[in-house]
LOKOLLUM-958012 format. One record per residue (C-alpha): residue number from 0; residue in one letter; chain; z, y, x. Coordinates in Angstrom, 2 decimals, padded with zeros to 5 digits, m for minus. Each point is the difference from the previous one (the first is absolute). Last residue first. Example, Ala and Ser with C-alpha at 12.3 -4.5 7.8 and 13.67 -1.06 7.14 Angstrom:
2
NODE  pos  code  unit       pz       py       px
NODE    1     S     A   007.14  m001.06   013.67
NODE    0     A     A   000.66  m003.44  m001.37
This chain:
274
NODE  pos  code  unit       pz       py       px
NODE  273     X     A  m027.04   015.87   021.54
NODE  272     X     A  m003.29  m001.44  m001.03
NODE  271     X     A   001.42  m003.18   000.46
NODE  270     X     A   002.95   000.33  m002.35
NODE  269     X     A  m002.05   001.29  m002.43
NODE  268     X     A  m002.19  m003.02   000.14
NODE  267     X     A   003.41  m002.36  m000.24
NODE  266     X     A   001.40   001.67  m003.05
NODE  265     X     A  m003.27  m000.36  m001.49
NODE  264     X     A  m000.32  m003.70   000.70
NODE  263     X     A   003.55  m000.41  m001.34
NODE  262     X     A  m000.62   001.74  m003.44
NODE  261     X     A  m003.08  m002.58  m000.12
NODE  260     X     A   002.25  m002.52   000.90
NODE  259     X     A   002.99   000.22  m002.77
NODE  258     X     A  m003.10   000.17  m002.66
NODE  257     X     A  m001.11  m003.38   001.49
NODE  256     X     A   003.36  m001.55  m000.28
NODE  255     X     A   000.65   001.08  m003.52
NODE  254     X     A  m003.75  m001.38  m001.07
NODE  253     X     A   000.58  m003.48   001.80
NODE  252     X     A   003.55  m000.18  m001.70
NODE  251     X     A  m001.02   000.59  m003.40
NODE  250     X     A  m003.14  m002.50   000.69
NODE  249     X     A   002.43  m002.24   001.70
NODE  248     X     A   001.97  m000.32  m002.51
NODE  247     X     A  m002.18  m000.60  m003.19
NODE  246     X     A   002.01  m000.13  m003.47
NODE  245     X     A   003.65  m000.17   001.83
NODE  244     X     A  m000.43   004.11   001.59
NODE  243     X     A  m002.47   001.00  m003.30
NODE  242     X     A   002.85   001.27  m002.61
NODE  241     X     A  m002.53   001.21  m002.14
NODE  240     X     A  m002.36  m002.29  m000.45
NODE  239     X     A  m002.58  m001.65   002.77
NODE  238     X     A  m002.85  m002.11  m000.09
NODE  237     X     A  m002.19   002.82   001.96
NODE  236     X     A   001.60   002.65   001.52
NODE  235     X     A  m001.78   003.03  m000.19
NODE  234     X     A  m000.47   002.59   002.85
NODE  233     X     A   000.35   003.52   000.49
NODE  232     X     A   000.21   001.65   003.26
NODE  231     X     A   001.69   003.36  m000.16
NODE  230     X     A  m001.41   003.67   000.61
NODE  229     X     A  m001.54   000.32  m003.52
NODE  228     X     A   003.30  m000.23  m001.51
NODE  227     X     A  m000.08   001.08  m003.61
NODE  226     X     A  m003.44  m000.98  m000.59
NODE  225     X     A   000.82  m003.48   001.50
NODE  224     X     A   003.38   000.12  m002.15
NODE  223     X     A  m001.75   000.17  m003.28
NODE  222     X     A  m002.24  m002.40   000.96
NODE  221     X     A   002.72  m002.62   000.77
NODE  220     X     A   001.61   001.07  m003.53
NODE  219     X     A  m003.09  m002.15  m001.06
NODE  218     X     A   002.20  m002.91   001.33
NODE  217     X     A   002.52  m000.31  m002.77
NODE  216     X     A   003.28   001.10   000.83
NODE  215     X     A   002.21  m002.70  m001.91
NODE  214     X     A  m002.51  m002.72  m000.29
NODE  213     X     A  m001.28  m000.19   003.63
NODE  212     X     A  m002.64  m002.07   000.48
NODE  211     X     A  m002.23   001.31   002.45
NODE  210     X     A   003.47   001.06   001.97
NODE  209     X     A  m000.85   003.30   001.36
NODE  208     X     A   000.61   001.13   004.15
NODE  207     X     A  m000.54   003.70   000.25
NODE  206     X     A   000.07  m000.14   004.23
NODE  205     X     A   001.32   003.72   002.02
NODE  204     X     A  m000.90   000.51   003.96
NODE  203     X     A   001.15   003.65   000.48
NODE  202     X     A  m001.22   003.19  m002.13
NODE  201     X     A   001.80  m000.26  m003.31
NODE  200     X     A  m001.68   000.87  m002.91
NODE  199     X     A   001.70   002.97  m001.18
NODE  198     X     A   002.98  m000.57  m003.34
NODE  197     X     A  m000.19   000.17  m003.72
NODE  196     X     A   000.61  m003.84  m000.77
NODE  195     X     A   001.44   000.04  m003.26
NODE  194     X     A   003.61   000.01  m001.00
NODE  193     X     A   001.45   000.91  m003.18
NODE  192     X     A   000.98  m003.25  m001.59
NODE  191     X     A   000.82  m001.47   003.68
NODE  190     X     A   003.05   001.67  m000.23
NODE  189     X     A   001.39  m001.69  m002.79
NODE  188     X     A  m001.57  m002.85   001.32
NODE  187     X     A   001.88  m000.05   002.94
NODE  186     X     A   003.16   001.30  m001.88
NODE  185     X     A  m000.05  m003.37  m001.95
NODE  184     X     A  m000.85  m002.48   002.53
NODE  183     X     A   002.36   001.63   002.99
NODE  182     X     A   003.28  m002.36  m001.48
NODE  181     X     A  m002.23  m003.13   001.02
NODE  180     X     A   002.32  m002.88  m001.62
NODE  179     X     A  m002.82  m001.55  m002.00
NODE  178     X     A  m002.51   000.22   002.22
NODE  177     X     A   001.54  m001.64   003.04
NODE  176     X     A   001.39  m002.79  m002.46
NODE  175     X     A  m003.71  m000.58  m000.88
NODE  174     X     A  m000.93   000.24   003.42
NODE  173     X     A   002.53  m002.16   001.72
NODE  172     X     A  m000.36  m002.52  m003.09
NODE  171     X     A  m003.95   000.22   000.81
NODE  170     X     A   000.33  m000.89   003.52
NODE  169     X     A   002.40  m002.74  m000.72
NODE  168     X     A  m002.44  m001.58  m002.04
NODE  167     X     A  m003.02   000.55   001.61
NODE  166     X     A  m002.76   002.13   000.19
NODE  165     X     A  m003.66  m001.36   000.72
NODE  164     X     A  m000.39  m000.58  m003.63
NODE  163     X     A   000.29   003.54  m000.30
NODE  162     X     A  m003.36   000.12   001.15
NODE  161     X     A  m002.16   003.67  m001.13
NODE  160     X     A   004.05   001.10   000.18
NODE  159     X     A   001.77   002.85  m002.30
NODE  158     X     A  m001.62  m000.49  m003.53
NODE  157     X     A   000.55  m004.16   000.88
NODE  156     X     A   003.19   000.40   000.62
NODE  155     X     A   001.76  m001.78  m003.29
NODE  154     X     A  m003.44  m002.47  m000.09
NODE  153     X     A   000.31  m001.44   003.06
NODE  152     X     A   003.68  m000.14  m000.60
NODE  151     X     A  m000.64  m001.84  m003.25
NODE  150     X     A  m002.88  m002.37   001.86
NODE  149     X     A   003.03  m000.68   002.62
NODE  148     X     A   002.87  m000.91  m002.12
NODE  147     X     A   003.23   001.75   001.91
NODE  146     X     A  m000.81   002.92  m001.20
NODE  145     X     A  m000.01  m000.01  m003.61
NODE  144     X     A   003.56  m002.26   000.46
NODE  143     X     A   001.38   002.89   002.12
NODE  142     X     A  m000.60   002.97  m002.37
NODE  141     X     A   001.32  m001.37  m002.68
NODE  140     X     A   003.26  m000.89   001.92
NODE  139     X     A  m000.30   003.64   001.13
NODE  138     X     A   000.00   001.57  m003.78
NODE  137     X     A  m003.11   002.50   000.55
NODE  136     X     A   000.53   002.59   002.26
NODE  135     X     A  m003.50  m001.51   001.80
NODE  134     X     A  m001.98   000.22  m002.72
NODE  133     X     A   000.96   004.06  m000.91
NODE  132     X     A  m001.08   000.89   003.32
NODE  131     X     A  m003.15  m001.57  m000.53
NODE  130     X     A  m000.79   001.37  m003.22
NODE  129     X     A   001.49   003.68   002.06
NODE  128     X     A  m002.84  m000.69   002.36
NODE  127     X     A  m002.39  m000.26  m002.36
NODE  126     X     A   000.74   003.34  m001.95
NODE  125     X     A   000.09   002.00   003.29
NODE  124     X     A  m003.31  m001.69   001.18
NODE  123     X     A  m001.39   000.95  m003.93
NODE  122     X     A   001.44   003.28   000.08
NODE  121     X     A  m001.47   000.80   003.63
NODE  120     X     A  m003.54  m001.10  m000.92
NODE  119     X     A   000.18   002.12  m002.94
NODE  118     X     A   001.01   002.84   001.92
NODE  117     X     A  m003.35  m000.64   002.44
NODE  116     X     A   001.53  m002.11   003.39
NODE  115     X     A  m000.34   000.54   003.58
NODE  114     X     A   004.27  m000.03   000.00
NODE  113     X     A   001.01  m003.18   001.04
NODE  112     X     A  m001.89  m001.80   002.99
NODE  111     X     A  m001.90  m003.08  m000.40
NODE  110     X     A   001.04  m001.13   003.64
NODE  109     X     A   000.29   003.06   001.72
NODE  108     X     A  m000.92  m000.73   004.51
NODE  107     X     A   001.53   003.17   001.51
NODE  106     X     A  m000.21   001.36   003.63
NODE  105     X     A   001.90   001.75   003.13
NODE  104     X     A   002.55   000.93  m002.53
NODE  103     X     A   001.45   003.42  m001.18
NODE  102     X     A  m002.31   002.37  m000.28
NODE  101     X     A   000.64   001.30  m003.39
NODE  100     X     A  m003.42  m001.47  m001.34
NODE   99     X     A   001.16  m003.80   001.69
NODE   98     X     A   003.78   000.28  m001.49
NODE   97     X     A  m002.01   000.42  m003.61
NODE   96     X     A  m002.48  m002.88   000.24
NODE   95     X     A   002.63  m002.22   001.22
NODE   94     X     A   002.44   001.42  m003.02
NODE   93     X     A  m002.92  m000.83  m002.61
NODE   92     X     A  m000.30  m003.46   001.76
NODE   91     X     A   003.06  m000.83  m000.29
NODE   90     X     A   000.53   001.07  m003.48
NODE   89     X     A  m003.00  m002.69  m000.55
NODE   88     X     A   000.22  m001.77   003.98
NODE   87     X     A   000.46   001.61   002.74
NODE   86     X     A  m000.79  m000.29   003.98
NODE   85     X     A   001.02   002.91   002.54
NODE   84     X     A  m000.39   000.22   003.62
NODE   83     X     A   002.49   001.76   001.48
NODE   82     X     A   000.00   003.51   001.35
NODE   81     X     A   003.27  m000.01   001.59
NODE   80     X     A   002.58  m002.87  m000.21
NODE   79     X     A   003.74  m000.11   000.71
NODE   78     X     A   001.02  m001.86  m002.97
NODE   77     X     A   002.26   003.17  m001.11
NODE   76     X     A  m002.64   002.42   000.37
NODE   75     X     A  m002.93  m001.97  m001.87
NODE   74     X     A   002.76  m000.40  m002.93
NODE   73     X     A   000.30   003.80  m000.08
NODE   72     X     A  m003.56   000.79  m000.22
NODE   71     X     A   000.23  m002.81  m003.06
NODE   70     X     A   002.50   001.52  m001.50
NODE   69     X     A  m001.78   003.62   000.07
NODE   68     X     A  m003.02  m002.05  m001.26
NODE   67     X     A   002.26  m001.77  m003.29
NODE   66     X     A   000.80   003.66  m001.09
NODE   65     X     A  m002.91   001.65   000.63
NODE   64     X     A  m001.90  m002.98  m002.13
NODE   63     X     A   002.63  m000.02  m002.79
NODE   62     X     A   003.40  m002.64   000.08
NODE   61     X     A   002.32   002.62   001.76
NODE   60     X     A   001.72  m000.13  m002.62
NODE   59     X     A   002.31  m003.15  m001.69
NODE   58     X     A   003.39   002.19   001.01
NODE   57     X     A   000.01  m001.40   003.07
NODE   56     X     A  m003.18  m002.01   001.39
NODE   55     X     A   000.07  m003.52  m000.71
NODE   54     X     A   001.25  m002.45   002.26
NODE   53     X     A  m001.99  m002.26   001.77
NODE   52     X     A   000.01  m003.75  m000.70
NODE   51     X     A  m003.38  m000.19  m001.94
NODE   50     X     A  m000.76   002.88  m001.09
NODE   49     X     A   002.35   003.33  m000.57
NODE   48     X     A  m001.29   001.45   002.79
NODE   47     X     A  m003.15  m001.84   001.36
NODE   46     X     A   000.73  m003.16   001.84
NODE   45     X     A  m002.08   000.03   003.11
NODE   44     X     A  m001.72  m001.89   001.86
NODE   43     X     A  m000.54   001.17   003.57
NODE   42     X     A  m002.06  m001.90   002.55
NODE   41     X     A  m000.44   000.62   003.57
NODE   40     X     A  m003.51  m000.61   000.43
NODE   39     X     A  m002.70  m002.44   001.08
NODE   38     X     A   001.78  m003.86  m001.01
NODE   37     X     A   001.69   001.95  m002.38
NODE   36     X     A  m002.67   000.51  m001.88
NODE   35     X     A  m001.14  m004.43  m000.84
NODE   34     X     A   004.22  m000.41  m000.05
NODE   33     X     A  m000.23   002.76  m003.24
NODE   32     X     A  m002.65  m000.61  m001.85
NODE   31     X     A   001.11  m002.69  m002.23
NODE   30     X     A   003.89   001.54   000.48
NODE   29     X     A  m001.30   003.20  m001.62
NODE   28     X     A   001.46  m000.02  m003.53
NODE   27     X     A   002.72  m000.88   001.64
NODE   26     X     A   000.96   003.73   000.61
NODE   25     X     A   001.05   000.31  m003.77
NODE   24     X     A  m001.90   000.61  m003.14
NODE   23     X     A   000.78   002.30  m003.15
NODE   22     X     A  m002.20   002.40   001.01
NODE   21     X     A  m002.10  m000.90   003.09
NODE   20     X     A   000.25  m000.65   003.39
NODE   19     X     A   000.01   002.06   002.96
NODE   18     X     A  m000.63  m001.63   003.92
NODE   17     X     A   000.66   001.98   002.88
NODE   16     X     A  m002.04  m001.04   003.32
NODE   15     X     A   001.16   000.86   003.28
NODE   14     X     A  m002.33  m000.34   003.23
NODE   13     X     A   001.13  m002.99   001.83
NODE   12     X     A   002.49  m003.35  m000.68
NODE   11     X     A   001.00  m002.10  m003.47
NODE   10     X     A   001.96   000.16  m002.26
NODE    9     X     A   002.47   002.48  m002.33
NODE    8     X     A   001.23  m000.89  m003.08
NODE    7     X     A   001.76   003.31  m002.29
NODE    6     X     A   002.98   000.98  m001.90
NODE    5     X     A   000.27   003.91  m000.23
NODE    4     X     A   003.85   000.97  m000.11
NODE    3     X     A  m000.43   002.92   001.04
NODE    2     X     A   000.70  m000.64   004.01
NODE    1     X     A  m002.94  m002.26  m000.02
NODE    0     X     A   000.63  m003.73  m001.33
């Protein structure tokens, strides 16, 4: 944990990598990826306040895009790192994009990003999520016997994974009780009710990464945020929802790692020409 509280898992040797999930989720969500980055960087997962086991932030604020970007400055400070590279997924993503317009991170890979979305976009994602939400604060035994039947699970995640038959068990009781117990779900979407991306393309090595088949931003919001950021590298992910990491891991992985280089071959040309 980092001197707020902040739990995180850290692997792995090199550059430093900091890895933001999505609402409701929990730094697992990147354990398919993880062993494949850390074999290149120094890998930070982190549990976002009030997510996983990290505290919330006092007084439930704090949970808007300023808010959760002054946290994460202060995060980067407390870990010791400086101009990390930066992965996200969903809220993830939309904080990725956000630390890489500030200046913040060396690069950004956004897996199907928050935010690129119409206002009828955003109800619907907002309205989804909360279904979800709902499912998991179901009674628990309830919620154990669904998934502990693997066509029900499949089923259960299937508007979050392309495969959710690739999730087990144990995986999806960490989740599910992960979801259920998040105290930053309801002021994130609060907040997320009046935000839209309004901010400058960002200028260093940035990847739009959109799950073909992801049912809770749909994948025409990938347009959206190719006219919005004309700067990044956009690419689709084929076979993949949502919640790509467990769908196809070495795609996610393969399109973090290559995002992480390009910022590295610039550093290095600079660094020559010095």
């Amino acid at each position: 944990m980092d001197g707020y509280g902040l739990n995180y898992e850290r692997r792995g040797s090199g550059t430093p990598l900091v890895l933001l999930h999505g609402i409701g989720h929990r730094w697992q969500a990147w354990r398919p990826v993880l062993d494949e980055l850390a074999a290149h960087h120094d890998v930070i997962a982190i549990d976002l306040p009030g997510f996983g086991r990290s505290p919330q932030f006092p007084g439930h604020g704090g949970y808007d895009v300023p808010g959760a970007m002054r946290r994460l400055r202060t995060t980067f400070d407390l870990l010791g790192v400086r101009a990390p590279h930066i992965a996200g997924n969903s809220l993830g993503g939309l904080l990725a994009v956000e630390a890489a317009a500030q200046g913040m991170v060396a690069s950004a890979t956004a897996l199907s990003p928050a935010g690129f979305w119409t206002r009828r976009d955003r109800a619907r994602a907002l309205a989804t999520l909360r279904m979800i939400r709902a499912s998991a604060r179901a009674p628990r035994p309830a919620v154990g016997a669904l998934l502990a039947t693997g066509p029900v699970r499949s089923q259960l995640l299937r508007v979050l994974h392309n495969h959710p038959e690739r999730i087990d068990r144990s995986t999806a009781l960490g989740d599910v009780a992960a979801l259920r117990d998040a105290a930053g779900f309801a002021p994130t979407i609060e907040a997320g009710k009046r935000y839209s991306w309004q901010g400058k393309s960002p200028d260093i090595p940035v990847t739009i990464a959109w799950g073909a088949k992801d049912r809770v931003l749909p994948p025409r919001q990938a347009e959206r945020a190719a006219r919005r950021l004309p700067n990044a590298r956009h690419v689709l992910l084929p076979d993949c929802g949502h919640v790509p990491m467990p769908d196809d891991p070495r795609l996610v992985a393969r399109t973090i790692l290559e995002t992480c280089a390009l910022a590295e071959e610039r550093i290095a040309g600079v660094d020559e020409t010095v």
